[in-house]
C-alpha positions in Angstrom: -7.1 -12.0 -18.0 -8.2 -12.8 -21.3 -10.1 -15.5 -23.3 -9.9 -18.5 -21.6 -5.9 -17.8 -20.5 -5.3 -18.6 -16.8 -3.4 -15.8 -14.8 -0.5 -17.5 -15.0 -0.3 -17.0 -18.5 -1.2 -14.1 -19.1 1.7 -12.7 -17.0 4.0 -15.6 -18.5 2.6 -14.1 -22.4 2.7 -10.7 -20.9 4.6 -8.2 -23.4 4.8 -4.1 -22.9 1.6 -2.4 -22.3 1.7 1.2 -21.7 3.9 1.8 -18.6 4.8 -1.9 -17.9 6.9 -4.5 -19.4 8.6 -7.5 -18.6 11.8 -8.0 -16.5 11.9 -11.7 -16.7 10.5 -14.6 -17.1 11.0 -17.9 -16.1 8.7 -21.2 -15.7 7.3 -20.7 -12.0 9.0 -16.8 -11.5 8.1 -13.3 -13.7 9.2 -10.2 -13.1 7.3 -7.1 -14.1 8.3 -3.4 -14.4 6.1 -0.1 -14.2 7.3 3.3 -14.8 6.2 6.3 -15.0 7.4 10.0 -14.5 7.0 9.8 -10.7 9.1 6.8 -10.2 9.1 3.1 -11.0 8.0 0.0 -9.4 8.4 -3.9 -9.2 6.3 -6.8 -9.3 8.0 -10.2 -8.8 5.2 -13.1 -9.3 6.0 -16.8 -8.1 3.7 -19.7 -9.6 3.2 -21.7 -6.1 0.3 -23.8 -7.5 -2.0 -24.0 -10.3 -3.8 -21.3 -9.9 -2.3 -19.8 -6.8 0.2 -17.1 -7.5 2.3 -14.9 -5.0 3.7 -11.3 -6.3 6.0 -9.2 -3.9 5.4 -5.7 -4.8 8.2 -2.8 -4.2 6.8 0.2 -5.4 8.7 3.9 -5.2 6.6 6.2 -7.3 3.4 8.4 -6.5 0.8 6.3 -8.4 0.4 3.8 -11.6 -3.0 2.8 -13.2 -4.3 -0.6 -12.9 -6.0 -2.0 -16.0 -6.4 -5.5 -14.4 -10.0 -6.3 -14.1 -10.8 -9.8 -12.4 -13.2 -12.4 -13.0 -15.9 -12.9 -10.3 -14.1 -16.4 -9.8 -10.8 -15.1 -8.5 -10.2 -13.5 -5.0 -7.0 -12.1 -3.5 -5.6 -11.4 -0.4 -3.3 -8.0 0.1 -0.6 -7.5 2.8 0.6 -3.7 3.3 4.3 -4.1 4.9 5.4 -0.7 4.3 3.8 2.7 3.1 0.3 3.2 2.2 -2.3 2.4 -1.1 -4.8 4.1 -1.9 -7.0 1.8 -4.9 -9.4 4.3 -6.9 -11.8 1.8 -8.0 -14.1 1.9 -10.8 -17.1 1.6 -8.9 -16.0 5.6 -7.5 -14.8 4.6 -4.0 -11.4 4.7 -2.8 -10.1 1.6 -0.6 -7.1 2.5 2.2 -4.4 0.6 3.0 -1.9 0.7 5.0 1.1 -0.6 7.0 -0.3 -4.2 8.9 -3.4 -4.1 6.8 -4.6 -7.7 5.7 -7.3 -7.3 2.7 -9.3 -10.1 1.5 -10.2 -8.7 -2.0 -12.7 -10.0 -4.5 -10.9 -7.8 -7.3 -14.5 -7.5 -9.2 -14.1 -3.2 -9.0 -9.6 -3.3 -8.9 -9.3 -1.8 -12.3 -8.4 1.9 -11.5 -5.3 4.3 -10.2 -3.4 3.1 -7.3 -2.2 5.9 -5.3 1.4 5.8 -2.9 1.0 8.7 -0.7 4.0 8.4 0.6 5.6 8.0 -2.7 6.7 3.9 -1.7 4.5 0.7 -0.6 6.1 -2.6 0.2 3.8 -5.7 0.2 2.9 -9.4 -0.8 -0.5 -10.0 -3.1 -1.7 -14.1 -3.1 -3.9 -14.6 -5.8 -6.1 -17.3 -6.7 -8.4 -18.2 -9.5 -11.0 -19.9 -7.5 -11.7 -22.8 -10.0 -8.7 -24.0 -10.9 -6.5 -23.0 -7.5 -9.8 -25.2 -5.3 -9.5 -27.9 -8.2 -5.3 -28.0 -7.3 -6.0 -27.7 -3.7 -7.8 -31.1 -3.3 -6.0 -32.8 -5.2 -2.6 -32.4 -3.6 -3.7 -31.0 -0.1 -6.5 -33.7 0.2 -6.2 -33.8 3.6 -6.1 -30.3 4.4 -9.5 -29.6 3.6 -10.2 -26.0 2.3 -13.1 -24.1 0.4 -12.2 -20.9 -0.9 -15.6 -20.4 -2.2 -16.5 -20.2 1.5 -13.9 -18.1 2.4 -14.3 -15.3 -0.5 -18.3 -15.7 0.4 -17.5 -14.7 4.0 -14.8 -12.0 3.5 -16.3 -10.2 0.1 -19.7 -10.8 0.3 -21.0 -7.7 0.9 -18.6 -4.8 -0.5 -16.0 -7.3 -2.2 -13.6 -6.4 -0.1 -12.5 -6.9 4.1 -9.8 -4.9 5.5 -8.3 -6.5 8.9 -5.3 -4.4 10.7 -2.4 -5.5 13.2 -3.7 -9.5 13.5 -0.5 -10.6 14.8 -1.1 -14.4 13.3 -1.6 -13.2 9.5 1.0 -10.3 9.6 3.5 -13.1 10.8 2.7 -15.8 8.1 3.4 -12.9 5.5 6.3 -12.0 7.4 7.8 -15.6 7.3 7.2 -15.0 3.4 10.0 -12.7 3.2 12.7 -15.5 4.7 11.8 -18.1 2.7 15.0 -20.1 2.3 16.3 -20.0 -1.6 16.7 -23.9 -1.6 13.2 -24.3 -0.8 11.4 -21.1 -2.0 8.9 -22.6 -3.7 7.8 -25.4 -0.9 8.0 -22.6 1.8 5.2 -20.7 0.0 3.2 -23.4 -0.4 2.9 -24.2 3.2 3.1 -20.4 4.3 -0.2 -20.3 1.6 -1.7 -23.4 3.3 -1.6 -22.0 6.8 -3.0 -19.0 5.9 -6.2 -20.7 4.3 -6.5 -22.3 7.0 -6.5 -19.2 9.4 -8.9 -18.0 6.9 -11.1 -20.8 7.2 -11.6 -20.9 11.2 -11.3 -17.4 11.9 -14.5 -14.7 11.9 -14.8 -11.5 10.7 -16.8 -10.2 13.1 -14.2 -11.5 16.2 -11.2 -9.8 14.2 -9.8 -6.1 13.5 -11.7 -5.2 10.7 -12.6 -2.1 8.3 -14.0 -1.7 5.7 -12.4 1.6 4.8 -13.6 3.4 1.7 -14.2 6.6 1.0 -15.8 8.8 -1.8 -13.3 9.6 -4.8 -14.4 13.0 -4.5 -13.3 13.1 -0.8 -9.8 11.4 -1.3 -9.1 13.9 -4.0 -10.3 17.1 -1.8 -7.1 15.9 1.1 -5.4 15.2 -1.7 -5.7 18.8 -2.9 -5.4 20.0 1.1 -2.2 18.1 1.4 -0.7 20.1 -1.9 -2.4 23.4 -0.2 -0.3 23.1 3.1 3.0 22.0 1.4 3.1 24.6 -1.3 3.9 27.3 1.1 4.9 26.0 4.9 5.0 29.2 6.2 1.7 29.5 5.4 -1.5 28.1 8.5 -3.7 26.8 8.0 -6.6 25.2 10.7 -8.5 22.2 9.9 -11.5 23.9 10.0 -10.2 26.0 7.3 -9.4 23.5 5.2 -12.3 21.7 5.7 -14.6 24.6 4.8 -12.5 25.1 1.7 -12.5 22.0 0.1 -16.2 21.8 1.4 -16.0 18.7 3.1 -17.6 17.9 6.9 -14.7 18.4 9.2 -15.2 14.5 10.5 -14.7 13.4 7.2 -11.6 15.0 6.7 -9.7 14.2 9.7 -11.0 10.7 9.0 -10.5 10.2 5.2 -6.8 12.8 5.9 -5.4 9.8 8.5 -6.6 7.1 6.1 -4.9 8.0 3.6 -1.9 9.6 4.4 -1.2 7.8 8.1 -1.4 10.7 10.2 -3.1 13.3 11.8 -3.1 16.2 9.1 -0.8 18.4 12.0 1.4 15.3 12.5 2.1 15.0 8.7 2.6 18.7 8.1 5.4 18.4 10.9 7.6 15.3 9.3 6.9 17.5 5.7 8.4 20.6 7.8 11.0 18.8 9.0 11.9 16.5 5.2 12.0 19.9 4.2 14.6 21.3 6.8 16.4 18.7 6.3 17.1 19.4 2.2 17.6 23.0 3.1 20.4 22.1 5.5 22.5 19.9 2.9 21.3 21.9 0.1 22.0 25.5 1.7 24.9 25.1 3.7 25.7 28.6 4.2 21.8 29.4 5.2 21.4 30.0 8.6 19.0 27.9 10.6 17.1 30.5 11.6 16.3 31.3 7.9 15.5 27.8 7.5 12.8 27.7 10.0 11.5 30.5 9.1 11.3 29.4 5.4 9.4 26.2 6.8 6.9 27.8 8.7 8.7 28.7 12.5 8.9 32.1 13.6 10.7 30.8 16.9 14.2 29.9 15.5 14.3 27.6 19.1 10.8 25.4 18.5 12.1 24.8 15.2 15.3 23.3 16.8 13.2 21.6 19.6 11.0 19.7 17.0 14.2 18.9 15.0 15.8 17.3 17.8 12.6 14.9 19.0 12.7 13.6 15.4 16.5 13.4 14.5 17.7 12.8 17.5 20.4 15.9 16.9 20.2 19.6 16.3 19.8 20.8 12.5 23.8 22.5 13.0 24.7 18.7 14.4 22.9 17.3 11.1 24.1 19.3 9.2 27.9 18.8 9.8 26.9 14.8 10.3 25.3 14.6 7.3 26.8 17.4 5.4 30.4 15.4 4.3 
């Protein structure tokens, strides 16, 4: 945001800046682009109120830097549908989330890299510019009384940021967001917004799910690096005690900072990347037997491999192969 431009326009001016540019743009909807060499991503941004905006976000790439840096008067709140995000802010932490996440987010330390670990995330973002969004509020939800002053002082007071996870009531308002029916798109939003303020309003931090998970830059970087250590060769082990005392991090903070980030126990993970990779070899290699392939993925015993393939397909690798194989 710059000068004395509202939000709104600033994505309604909005022309190509680095890797973004503009898709559309229309009086309440824009439509904004960001590619890079790892993939691309989408932001579609509805105008709901003045000064309340609502952006689905579909991204399929591995990262995309953010140069959006908020005023201390706006606030935002995040939901994580899909996928995880990992925001590498400017102050040197890392914030985490991740599917059924609900963040209440100042924005004052946003600008940074935003991280997909699993190379897609799937979400809603509600914005609103505090002065002019509380100013629109009472005048045409009078009696709906809300105070979003209140409720950024009691979710980002402390680290500008609160992290809730699986509260059934929020995930389903953001959930209804996805049906909103086309005659009626913008109304639905607006009472879809409305009841989540209001949730906002009664509800307590301290009587929900909530994180506040962050972690050191330095720390997400080191899993980072362990992650590209165990995929480079998977027939190569490696204990997590190993790879903590390599990347010299405590072995707590690994496990901790690895699930964060990435969703799963480091084991778990490694076993879906075995098996993503069997899978490529199969239709990729047709003629390679499946005992080369499990040994090219880090299985010595041809019938574990197949065991483990089965659990997570549902079918032998010869049966995928022929299924998926054409």
């Amino acid at each position: 945001m710059t000068g004395n431009q509202t939000i709104w326009e600033t994505f309604q001016s909005f022309q190509e800046r680095g890797s973004f540019r503009l898709l559309a743009n229309t009086p309440n909807t824009v439509v904004i682009r960001v590619e890079n060499e790892t993939g691309e991503g989408d932001m579609i941004v509805y105008r709901v109120f003045d000064g309340i905006y609502l952006m689905f976000n579909d991204y399929h790439m591995a990262y995309y830097d953010s140069t959006f840096q908020a005023a201390h008067t706006v606030f935002a709140v995040d939901y994580c549908r899909e996928g995880h995000l990992v925001m590498e802010c400017e102050n040197g932490l890392c914030q985490v989330k991740k599917a059924g996440s609900v963040c209440i987010d100042s924005r004052v330390h946003h600008k940074g890299v935003a991280r997909f670990p699993t190379s897609h995330y799937h979400g809603i973002t509600i914005g609103f510019e505090s002065n002019l969004a509380g100013k629109t509020l009472d005048d045409t939800m009078s009696s709906i009384p809300v105070d979003l002053t209140a409720i950024r002082e009691k979710y980002c007071s402390a680290d500008g940021f609160y992290i809730m996870n699986d509260q059934d009531t929020l995930n389903r308002i953001f959930m209804d967001l996805y049906h909103a029916p086309e005659k009626a798109k913008i109304s639905w939003f607006r009472a879809k917004i409305m009841e989540l303020l209001i949730c906002l309003q009664v509800m307590e931090p301290q009587s929900l799910n909530g994180e506040r998970p962050y972690f050191y830059k330095d720390q997400v970087e080191k899993v980072h690096a362990a992650a590209k250590l165990l995929t480079e060769d998977l027939r190569e082990d490696h204990t997590i005690e190993e790879l903590a005392r390599t990347f010299n991090i405590s072995l707590t903070a690994f496990k901790n900072c690895f699930k964060s980030v990435y969703g799963k126990p480091v084991f778990t993970w490694l076993t879906a990347q075995r098996m993503q990779k069997a899978c490529e070899l199969l239709l990729e290699q047709p003629n390679m037997p499946v005992s080369d392939i499990a040994y090219e993925i880090g299985y010595e015993n041809v019938g574990k491999f197949c065991g483990v393939f089965k659990r997570t397909y549902g079918m032998s690798p010869r049966e995928y192969r022929n299924n998926r194989g054409g």
